[in-house]
N, C-alpha and C positions, 0 to 999 in steps of 0.2 A: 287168597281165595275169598269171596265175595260169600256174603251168607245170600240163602233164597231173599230174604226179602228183602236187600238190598236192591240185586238185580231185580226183584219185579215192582222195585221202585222208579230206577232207572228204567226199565224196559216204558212205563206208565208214561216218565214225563218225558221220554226221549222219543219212544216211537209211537205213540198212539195219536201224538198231534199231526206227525206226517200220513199217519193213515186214515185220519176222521176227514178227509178230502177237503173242496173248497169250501163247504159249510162250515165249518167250523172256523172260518177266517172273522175275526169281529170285524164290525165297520168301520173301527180303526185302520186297521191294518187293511181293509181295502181301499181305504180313500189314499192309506199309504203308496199302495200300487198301482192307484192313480193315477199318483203323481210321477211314478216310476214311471210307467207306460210314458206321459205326453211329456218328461224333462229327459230321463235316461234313453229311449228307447228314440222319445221324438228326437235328439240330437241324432240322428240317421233318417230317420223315416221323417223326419219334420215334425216341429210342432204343435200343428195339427192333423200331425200324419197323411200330409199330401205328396208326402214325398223330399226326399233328399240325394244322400248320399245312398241309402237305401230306398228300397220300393212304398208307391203311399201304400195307405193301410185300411182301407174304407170297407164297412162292414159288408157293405154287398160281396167284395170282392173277400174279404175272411171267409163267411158264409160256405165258399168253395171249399175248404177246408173242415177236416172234421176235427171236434176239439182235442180228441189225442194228437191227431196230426200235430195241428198249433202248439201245442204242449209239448214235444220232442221237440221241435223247432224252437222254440225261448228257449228250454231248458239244450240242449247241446248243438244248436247253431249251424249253419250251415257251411259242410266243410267248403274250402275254394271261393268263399265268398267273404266280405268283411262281418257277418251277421254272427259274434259271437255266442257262444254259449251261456247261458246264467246259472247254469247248474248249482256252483260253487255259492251262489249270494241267494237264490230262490227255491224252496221248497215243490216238489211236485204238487201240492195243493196251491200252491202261490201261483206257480204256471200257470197251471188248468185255469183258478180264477183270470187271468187274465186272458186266457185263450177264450174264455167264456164271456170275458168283457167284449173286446175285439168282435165277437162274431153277433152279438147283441147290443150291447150297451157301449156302441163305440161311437162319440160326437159325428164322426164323419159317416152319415148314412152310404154317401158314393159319390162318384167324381164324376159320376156325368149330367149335363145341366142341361133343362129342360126344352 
């Protein structure tokens, strides 16, 4: 049996960093997910997320998407398609940050040219 203040130690450093949302991600650990996004994710989407094996990824076309949407979609993937899940490697605050990248701060404003 665990004393109280054991568990509300654990409880502290276990669950209150999943719950402090994408703010609380330092700039470390976003430039981390950066890099995640245009190496892990571009091996599908490309790149520069123009497209692959998966669909490009261009912020106009995010935009249509609401950031929970996007966030369900990283985090458990879309069944019948090769678009896995990240559940298991990203934090629901990691997601959101990047669903929030994507739909703003994403290199490729849109794939259509002027």
């Amino acid at each position: 049996m665990t004393s109280p203040v054991l568990r509300s130690l654990l409880f502290t450093t276990l669950a209150l960093p999943a719950l402090a949302g994408a703010d609380a991600l330092g700039p470390e650990r976003q430039a981390e997910l950066e890099t995640l996004l245009y190496q892990d994710c571009g091996s599908c989407h490309g790149m520069t997320l123009r497209g692959g094996l998966g669909p490009a990824l261009p912020r106009d076309r995010m935009q249509g998407f609401s950031p929970e949407a996007l966030t369900h979609i990283i985090r458990h993937g879309i069944p019948g398609s090769a678009m896995p899940g990240w559940k298991a490697l990203l934090s629901e605050a990691e997601a959101r940050w990047l669903a929030e990248h994507l739909r703003t701060d994403n290199r490729l404003e849109t794939l259509q040219r002027d």
